[in-house]
Biopython code that builds the backbone (N, CA, C, O; Angstrom):
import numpy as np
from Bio.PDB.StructureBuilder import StructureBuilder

atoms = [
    (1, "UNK", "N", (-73.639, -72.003, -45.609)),
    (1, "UNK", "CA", (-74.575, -71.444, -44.667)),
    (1, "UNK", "C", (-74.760, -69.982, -45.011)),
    (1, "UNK", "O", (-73.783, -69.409, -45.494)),
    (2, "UNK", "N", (-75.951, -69.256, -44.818)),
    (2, "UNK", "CA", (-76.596, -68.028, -45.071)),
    (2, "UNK", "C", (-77.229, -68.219, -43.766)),
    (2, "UNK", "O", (-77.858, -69.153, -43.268)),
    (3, "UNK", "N", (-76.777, -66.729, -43.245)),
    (3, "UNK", "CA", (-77.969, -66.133, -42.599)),
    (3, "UNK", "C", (-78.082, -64.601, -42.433)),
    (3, "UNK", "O", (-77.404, -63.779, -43.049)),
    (4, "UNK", "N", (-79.194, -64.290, -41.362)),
    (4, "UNK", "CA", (-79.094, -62.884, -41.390)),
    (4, "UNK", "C", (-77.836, -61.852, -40.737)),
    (4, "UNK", "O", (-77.870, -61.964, -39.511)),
    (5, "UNK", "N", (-77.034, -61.144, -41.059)),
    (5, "UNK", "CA", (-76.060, -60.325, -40.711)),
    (5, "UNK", "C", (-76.245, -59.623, -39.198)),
    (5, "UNK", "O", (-76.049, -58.422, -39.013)),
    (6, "UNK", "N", (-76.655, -60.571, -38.136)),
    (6, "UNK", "CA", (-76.831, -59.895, -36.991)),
    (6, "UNK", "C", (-76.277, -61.031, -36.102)),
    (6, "UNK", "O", (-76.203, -62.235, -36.347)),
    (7, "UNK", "N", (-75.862, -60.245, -34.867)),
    (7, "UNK", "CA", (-75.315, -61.624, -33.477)),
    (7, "UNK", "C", (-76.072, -62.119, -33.511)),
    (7, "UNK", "O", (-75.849, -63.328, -33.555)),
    (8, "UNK", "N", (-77.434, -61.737, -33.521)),
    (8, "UNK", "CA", (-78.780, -62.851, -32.640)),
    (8, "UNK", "C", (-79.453, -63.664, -33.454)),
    (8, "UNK", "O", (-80.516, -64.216, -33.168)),
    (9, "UNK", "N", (-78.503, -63.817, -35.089)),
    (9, "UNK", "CA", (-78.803, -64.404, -35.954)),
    (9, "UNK", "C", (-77.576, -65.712, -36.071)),
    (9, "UNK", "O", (-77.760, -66.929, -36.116)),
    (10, "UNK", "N", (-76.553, -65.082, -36.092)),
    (10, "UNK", "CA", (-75.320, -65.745, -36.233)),
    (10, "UNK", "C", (-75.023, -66.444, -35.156)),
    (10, "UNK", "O", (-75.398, -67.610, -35.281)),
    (11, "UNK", "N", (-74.451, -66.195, -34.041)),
    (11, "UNK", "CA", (-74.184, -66.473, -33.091)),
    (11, "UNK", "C", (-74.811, -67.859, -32.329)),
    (11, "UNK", "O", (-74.260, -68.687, -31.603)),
    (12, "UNK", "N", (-76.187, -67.741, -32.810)),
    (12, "UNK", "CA", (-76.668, -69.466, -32.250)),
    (12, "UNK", "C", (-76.065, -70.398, -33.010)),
    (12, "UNK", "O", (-75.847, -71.499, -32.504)),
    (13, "UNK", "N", (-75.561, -70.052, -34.787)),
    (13, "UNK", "CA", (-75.648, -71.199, -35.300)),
    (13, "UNK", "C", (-74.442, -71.222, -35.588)),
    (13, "UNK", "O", (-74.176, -71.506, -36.756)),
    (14, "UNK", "N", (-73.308, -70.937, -34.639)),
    (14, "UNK", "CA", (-71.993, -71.169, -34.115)),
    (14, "UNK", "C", (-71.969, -72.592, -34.186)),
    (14, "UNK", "O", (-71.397, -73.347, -34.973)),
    (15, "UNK", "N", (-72.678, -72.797, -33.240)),
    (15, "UNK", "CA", (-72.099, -74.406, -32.868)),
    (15, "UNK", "C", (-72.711, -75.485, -33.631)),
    (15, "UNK", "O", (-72.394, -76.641, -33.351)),
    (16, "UNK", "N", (-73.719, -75.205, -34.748)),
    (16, "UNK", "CA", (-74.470, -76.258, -35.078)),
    (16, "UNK", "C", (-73.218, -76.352, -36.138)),
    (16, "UNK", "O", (-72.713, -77.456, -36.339)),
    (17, "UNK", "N", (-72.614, -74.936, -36.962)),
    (17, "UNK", "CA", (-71.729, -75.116, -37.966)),
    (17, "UNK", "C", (-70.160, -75.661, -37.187)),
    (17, "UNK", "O", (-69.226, -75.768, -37.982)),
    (18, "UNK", "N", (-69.950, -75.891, -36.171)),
    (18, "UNK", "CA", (-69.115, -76.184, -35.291)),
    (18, "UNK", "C", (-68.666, -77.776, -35.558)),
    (18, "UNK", "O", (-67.559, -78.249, -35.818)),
    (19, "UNK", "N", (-70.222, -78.529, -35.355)),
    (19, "UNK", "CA", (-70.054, -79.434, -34.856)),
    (19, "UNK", "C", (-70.399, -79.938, -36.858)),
    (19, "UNK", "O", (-69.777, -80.951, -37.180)),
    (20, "UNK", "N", (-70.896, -79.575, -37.517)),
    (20, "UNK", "CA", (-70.747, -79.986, -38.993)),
    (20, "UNK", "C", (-69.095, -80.207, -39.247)),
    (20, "UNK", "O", (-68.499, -81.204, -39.655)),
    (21, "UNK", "N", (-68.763, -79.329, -38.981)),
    (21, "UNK", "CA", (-66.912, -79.275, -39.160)),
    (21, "UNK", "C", (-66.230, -80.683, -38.636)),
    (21, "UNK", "O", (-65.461, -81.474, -39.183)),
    (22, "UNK", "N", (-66.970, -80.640, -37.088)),
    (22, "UNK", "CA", (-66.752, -81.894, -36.239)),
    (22, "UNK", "C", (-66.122, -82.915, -37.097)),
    (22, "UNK", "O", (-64.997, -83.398, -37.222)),
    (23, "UNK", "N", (-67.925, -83.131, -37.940)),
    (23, "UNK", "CA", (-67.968, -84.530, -38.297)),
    (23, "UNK", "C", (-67.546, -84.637, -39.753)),
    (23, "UNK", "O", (-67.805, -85.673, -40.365)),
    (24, "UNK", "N", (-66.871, -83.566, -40.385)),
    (24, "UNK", "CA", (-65.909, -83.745, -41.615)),
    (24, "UNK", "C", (-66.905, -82.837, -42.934)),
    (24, "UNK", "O", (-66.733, -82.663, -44.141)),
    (25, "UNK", "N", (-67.678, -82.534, -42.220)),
    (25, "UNK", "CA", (-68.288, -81.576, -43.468)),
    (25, "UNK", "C", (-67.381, -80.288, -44.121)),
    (25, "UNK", "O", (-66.513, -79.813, -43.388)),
    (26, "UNK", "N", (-67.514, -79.871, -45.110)),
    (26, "UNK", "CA", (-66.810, -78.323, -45.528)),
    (26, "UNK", "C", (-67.650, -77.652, -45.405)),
    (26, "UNK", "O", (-68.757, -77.800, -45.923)),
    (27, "UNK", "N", (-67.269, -76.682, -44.619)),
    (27, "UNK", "CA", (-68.544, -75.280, -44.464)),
    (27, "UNK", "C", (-68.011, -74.281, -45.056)),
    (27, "UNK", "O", (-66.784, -74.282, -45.154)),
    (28, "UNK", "N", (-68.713, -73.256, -45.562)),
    (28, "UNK", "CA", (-68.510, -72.011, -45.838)),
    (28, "UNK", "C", (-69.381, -71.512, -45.404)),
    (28, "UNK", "O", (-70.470, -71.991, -45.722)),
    (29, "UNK", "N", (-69.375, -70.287, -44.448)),
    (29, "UNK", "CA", (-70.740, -69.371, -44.425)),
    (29, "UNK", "C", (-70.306, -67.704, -44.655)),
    (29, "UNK", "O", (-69.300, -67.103, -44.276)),
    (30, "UNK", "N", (-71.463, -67.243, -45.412)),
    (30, "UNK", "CA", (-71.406, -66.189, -46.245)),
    (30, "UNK", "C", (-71.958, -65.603, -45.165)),
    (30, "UNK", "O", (-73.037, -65.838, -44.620)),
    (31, "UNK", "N", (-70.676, -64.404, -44.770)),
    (31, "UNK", "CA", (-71.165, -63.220, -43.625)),
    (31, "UNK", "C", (-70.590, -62.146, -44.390)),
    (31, "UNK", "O", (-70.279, -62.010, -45.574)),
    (32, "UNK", "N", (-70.531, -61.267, -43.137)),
    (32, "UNK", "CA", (-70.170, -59.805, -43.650)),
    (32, "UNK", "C", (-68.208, -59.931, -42.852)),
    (32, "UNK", "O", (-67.875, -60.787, -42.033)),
    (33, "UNK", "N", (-67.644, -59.269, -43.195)),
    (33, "UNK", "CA", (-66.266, -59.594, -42.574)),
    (33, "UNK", "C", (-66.010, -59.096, -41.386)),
    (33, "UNK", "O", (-64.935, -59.414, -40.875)),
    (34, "UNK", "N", (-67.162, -57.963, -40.459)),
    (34, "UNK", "CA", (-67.232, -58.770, -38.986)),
    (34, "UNK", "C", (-67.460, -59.589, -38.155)),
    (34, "UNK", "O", (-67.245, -59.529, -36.944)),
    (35, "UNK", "N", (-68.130, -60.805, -39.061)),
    (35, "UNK", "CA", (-68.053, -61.668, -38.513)),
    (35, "UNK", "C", (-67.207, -63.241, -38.733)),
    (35, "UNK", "O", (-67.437, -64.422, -38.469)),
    (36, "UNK", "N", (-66.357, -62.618, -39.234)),
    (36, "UNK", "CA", (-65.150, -63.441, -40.368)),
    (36, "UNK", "C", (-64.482, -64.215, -39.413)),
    (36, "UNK", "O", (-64.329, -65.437, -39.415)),
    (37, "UNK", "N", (-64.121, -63.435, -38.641)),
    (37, "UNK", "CA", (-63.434, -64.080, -37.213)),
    (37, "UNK", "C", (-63.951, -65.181, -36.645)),
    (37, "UNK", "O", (-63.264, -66.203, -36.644)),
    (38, "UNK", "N", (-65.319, -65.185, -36.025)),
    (38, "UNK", "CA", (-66.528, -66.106, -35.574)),
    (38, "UNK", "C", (-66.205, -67.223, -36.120)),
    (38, "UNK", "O", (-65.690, -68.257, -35.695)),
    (39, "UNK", "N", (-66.665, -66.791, -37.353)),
    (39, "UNK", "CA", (-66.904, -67.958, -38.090)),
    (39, "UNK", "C", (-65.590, -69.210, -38.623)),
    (39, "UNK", "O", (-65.755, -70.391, -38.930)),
    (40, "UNK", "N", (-64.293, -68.382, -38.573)),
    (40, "UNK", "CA", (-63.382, -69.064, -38.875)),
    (40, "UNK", "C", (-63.010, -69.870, -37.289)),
    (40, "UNK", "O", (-62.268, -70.829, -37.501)),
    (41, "UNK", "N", (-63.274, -69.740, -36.123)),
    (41, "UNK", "CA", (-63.273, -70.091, -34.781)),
    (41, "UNK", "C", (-63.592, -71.338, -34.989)),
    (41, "UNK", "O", (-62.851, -72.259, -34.645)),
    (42, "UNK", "N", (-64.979, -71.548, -35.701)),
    (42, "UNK", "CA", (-65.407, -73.167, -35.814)),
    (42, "UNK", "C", (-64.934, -73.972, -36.704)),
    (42, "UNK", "O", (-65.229, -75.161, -36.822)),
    (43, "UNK", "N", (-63.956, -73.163, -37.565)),
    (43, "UNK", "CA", (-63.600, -74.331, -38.370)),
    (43, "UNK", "C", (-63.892, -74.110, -39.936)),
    (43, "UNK", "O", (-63.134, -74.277, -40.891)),
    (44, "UNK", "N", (-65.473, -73.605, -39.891)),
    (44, "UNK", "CA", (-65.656, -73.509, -41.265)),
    (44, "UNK", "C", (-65.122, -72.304, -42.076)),
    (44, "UNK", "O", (-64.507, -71.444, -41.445)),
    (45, "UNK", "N", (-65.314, -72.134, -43.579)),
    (45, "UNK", "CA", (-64.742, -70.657, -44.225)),
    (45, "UNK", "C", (-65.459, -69.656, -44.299)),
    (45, "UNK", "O", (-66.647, -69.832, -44.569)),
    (46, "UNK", "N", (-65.103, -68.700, -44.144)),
    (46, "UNK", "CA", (-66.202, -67.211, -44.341)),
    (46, "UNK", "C", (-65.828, -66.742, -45.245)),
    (46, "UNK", "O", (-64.737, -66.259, -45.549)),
    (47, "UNK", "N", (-67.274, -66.928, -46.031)),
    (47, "UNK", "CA", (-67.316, -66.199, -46.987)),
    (47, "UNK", "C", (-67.527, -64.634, -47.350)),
    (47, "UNK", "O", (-68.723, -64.493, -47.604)),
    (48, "UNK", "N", (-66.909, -63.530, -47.461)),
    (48, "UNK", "CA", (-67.420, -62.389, -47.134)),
    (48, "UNK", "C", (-68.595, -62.350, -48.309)),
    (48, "UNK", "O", (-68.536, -62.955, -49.380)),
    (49, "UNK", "N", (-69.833, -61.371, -47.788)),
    (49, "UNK", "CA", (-70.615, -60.708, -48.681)),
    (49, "UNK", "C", (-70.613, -59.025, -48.296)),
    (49, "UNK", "O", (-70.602, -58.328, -47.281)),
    (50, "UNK", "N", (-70.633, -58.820, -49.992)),
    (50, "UNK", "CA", (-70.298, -57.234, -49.902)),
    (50, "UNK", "C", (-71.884, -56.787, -48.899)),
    (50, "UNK", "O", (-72.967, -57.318, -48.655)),
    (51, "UNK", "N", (-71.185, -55.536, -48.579)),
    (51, "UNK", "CA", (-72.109, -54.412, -47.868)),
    (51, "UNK", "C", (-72.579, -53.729, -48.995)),
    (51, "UNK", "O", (-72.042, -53.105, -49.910)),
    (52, "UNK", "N", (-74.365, -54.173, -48.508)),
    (52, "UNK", "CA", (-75.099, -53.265, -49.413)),
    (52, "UNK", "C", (-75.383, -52.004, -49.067)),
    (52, "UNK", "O", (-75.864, -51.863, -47.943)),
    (53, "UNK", "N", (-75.192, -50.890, -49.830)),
    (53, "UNK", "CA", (-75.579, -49.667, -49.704)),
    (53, "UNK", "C", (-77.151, -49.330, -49.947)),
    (53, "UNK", "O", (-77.914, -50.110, -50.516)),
    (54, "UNK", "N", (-77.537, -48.029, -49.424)),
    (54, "UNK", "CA", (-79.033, -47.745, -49.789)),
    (54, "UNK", "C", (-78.986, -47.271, -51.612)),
    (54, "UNK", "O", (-78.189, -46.628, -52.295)),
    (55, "UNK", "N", (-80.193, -47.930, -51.868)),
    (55, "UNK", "CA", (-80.364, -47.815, -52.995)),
    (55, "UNK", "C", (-80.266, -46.318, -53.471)),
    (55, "UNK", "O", (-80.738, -45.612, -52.579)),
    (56, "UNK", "N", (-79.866, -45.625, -54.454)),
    (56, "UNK", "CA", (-80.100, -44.263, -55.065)),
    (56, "UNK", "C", (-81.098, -43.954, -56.067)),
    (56, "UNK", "O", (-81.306, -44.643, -57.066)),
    (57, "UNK", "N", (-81.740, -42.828, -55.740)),
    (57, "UNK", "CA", (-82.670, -42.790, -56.948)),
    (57, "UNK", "C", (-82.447, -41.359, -57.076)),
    (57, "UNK", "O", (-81.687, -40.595, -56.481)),
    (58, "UNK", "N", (-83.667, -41.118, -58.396)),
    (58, "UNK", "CA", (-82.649, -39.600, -59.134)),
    (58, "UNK", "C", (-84.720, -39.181, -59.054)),
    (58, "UNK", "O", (-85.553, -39.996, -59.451)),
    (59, "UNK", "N", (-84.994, -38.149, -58.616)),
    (59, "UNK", "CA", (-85.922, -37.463, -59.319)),
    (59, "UNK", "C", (-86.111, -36.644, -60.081)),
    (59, "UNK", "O", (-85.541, -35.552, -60.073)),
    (60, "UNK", "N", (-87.070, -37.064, -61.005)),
    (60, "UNK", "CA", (-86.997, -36.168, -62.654)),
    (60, "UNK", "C", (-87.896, -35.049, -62.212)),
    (60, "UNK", "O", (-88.943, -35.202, -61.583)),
    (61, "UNK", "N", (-87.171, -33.449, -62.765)),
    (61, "UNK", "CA", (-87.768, -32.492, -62.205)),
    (61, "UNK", "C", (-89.282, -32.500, -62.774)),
    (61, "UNK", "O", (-89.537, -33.084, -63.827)),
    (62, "UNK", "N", (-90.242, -31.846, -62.053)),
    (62, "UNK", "CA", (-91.649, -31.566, -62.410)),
    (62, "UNK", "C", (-92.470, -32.931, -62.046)),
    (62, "UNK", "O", (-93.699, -32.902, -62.120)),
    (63, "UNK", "N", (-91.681, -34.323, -61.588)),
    (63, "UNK", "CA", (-92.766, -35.439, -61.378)),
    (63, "UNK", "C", (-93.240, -35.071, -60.086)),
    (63, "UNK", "O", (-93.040, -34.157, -59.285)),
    (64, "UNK", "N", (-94.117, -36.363, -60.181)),
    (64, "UNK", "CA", (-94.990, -36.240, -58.628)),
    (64, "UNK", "C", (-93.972, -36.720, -57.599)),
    (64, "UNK", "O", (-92.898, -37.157, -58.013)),
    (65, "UNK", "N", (-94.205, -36.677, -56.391)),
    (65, "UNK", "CA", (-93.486, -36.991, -55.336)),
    (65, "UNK", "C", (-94.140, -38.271, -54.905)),
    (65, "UNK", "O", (-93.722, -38.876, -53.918)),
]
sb = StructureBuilder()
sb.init_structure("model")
sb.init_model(0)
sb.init_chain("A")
sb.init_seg("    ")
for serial, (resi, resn, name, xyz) in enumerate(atoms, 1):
    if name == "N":
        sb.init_residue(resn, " ", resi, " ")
    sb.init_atom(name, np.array(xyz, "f"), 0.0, 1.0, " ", f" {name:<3s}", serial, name[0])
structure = sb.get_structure()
């Protein structure tokens, strides 16, 4: 399972991955490791995904902006 890194993303699909577990499926869902906890509650594995940082960029002196 993938989804977006927010409660109001995660949090509904608690129980759908809940009840997959139920019925003998292997879950893994790829979160961030606050929500590692959650997710191990139902049963299935959390997968951590790294935290992306903001991209860096370099400006070359004299270009345009």
């Amino acid at each position: 399972m993938f989804s977006i890194a927010a409660h109001g993303h995660v949090n509904p699909s608690l129980e759908v991955i809940r009840e997959l577990v139920a019925r003998g499926h292997r879950v893994s869902y790829a979160v961030p490791a606050s929500f590692a906890a959650k997710v191990a509650e139902t049963g299935a594995t959390p997968s951590s995904t790294p935290r992306r940082s903001r991209p860096t960029t370099t400006r070359t002196p004299g270009a345009p902006n």
